[in-house]
N, C-alpha and C positions, 0 to 999 in steps of 0.2 A: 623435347625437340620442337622446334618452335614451324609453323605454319608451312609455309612453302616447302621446307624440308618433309615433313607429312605427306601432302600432297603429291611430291613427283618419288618417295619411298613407296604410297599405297601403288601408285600405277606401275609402279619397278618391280614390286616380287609379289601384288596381289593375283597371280594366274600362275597357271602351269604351264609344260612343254606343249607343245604341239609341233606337229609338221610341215616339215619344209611347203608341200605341194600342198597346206590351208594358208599358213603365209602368204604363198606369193597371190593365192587367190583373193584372200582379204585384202592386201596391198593391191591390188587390181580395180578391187568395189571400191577402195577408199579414194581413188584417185578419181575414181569415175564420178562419184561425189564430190571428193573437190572440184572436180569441170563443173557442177552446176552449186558451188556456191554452200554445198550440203555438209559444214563444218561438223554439225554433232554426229549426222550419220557417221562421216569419216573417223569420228573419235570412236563410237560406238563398235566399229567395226574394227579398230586394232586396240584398242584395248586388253580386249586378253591375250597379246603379245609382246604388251610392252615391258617385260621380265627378258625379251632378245633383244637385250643391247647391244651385240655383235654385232646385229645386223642392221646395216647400216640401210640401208631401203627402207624398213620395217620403222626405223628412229626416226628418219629424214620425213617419212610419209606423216607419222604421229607427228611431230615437230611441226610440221606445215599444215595437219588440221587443227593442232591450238592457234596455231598464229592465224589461222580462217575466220575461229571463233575469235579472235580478238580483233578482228577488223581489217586484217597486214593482209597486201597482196604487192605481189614485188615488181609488176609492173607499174602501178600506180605511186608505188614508194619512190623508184628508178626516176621516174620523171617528174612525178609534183612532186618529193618530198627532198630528194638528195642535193636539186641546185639549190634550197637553203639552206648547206650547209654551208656556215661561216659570215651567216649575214643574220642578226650581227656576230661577230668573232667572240670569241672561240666556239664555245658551244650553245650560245642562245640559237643558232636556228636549229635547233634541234628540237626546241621546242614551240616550235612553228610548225614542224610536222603536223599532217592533216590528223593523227588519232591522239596529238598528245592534250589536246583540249578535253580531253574524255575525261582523263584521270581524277578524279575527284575524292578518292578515300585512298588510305594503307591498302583496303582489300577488294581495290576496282576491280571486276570482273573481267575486264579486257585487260588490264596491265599482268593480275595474276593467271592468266591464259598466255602472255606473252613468255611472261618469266617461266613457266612451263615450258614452252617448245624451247629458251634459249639453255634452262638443264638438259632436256632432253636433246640437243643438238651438244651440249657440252662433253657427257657420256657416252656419245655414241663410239663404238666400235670394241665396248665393255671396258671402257677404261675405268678402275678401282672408284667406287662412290667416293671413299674418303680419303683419294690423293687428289692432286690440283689437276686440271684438264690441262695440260700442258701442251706446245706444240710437239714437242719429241715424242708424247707418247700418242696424241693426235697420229703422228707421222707412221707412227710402229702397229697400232691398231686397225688402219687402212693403207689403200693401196694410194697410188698420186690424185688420180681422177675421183675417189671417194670423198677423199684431205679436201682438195681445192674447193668440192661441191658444198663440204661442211663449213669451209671457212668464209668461205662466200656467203650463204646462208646464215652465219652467225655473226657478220659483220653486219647485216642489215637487221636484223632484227635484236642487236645489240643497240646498234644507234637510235632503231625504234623504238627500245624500250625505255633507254636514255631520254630521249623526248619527252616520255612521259612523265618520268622520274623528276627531271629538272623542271620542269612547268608547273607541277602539284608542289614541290617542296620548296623550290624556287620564285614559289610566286607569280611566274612568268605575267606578264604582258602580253596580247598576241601579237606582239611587234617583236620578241623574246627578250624584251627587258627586265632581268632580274628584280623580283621586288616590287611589281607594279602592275599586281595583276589583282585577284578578288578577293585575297585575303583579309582577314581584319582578325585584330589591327596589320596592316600591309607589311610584314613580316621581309626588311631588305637583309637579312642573313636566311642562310639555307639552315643552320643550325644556331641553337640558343649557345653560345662561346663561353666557356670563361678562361680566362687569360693563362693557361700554360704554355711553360715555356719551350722553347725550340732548343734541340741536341746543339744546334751550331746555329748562328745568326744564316739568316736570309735576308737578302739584301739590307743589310748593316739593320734590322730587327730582328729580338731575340724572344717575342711573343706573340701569342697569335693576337691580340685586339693592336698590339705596337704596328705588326706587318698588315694588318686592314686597314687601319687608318693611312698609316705612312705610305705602304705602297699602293695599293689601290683603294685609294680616296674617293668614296663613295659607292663603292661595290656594296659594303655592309654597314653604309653610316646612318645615323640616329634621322627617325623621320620627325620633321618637323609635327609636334602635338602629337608625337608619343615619347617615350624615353626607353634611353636603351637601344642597344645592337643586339637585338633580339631577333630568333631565327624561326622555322614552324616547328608549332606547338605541337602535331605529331611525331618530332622526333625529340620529342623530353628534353630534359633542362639535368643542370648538377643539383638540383634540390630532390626532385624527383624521382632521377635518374631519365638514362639513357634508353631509347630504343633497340640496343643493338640490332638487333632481326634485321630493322628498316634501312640502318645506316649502312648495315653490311651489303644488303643491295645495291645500295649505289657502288661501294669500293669496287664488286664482283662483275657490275659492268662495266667503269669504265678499266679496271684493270684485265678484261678478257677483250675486250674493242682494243687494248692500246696496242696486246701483241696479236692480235689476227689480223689489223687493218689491213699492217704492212705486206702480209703475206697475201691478201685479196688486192692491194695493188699493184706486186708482182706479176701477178697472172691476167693485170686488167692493160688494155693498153692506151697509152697516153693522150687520145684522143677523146676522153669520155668524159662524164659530169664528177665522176672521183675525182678530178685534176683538185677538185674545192677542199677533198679530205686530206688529198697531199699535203696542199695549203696549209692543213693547219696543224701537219706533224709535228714541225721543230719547238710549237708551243709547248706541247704535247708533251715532247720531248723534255721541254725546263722543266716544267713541273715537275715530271716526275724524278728528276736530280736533284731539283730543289726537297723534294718530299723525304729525298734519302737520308739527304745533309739534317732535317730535321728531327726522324724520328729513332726514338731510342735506339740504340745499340742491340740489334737483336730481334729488332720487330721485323715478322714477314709482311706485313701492311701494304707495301710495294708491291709484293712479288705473289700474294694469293688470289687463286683463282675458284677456290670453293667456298660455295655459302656456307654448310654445314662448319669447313673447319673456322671459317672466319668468327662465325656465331660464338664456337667454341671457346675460344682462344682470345677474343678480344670483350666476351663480354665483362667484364673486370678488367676493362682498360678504355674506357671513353678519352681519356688524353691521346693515346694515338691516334682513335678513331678522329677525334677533334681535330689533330692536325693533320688528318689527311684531307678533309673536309676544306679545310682553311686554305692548303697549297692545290688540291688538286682542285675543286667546285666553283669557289668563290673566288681564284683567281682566274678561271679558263668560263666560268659563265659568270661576267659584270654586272 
């Protein structure tokens, strides 16, 4: 079982039962610690509860002392981080966000704190470790006021951690230009490609190196005095092999961000800084049409929302993996 999965399995069934009236008392201390900033306290004190996935109090408070520990506070997100959403388009300002500069390895200490509270937000209300978090059973697990508070929460700290993800892997610039940040050699692919083919052509190309050059010309093209459309060297190559673990992170969030967004702009109203996120659904949107028309007949790739089964299931498939990479990443961050 590969690392992240480890980590939020130790904290899922490493405790026993206890009671409702020490519950809501540790939920009480732990908030009182988040008010002054006291992230490990607040870990330290739910901790041996986090086996009550039900309860959805008890998940939300855990969920938002990792996110403590990794730097996320949602007012600060709210105002300096959300109006760079879309500047530049599609998803480079996301990695303009104020924590995504941090990320610097596979196993950053604030990115793996992030990815923790967004399993633990993903789970909550005891929904099955090994089915997808899905909205229906989101819906069926809690009540409407529980739903909204988890989706809200999981939209921000989904895009947060995207940030992260696409600046480290991406290259980023601090301006969020793909490719153009402190890598060496300056790596302008997210992933090392090699050229498999698409189930069905996208836009009139029927390969992923035919559809980077052709349609987005210069997204992933060769840097002058290096050779090669070559991607970062942490997420392995066809000689090597693939990272799965790593590549599955990115699918898990942007395919958990693509269906929650919509549901946290439902509930937001149309005078706010989201208006940026709306903006840039209908992208959103092609791509992931485009990604369906591409991939094998049969693959969930689209439609999964768990790391675990993602790991599973795709690792003896880096071709999907690859063009998901290629339609969703490389074309929605430039």
């Amino acid at each position: 079982m590969h690392r992240f999965g480890l980590l939020f399995l130790f904290f899922i069934f490493s405790c026993g039962p206890t009671s409702e009236l020490e519950m809501e008392d540790d939920v009480y201390k732990a908030l009182n610690h988040l008010s002054n900033k006291e992230c490990q306290e607040s870990i330290d004190t739910l901790s041996k509860h986090s086996n009550e996935r039900a309860n959805v109090l008890v998940m939300e408070t855990l969920a938002s002392s990792y996110a403590c520990r990794a730097n996320y506070n949602t007012p600060d997100f709210i105002t300096t981080d959300v109006p760079l959403i879309g500047d530049p388009l599609v998803l480079g300002g996301f990695t303009r966000f104020t924590n995504a500069g941090s990320m610097d390895s596979p196993t950053n200490d604030g990115y793996t704190d992030m990815y923790t509270a967004i399993q633990t937000l993903l789970f909550t209300g005891g929904i099955p470790l090994n089915k997808d978090p899905t909205l229906e059973r989101r819906n069926s697990a809690m009540n409407d006021s529980q739903v909204d508070k988890i989706n809200s929460f999981l939209g921000h700290t989904l895009m947060e951690e995207m940030g992260r993800y696409l600046y480290y892997y991406g290259n980023s610039s601090d301006t969020g230009v793909k490719g153009s940040g402190i890598q060496v050699p300056p790596n302008p692919c997210i992933v090392n490609y090699t050229d498999i083919s698409f189930r069905n052509p996208i836009e009139g190309h029927n390969s992923i190196k035919k559809y980077l050059k052709g349609v987005k010309p210069g997204s992933c093209d060769d840097i002058s005095g290096f050779s090669g459309m070559f991607g970062h060297p942490r997420l392995g190559d066809d000689a090597s092999g693939f990272y799965t673990e790593r590549l599955c992170q990115g699918v898990i969030l942007f395919n958990n961000f693509y269906i929650v967004m919509p549901q946290v702009l439902s509930k937001t109203s149309t005078a706010t800084t989201f208006d940026t996120v709306s903006d840039i659904m209908d992208a959103l949107d092609q791509a992931k049409e485009n990604l369906e028309e591409a991939l094998p007949l049969g693959s969930t790739l689209n439609d999964i929302l768990n790391l675990e089964n993602c790991y599973k299931e795709y690792k003896s498939d880096s071709d999907s993996l690859q063009i998901y990479f290629t339609l969703i990443y490389e074309t929605l961050f430039l």
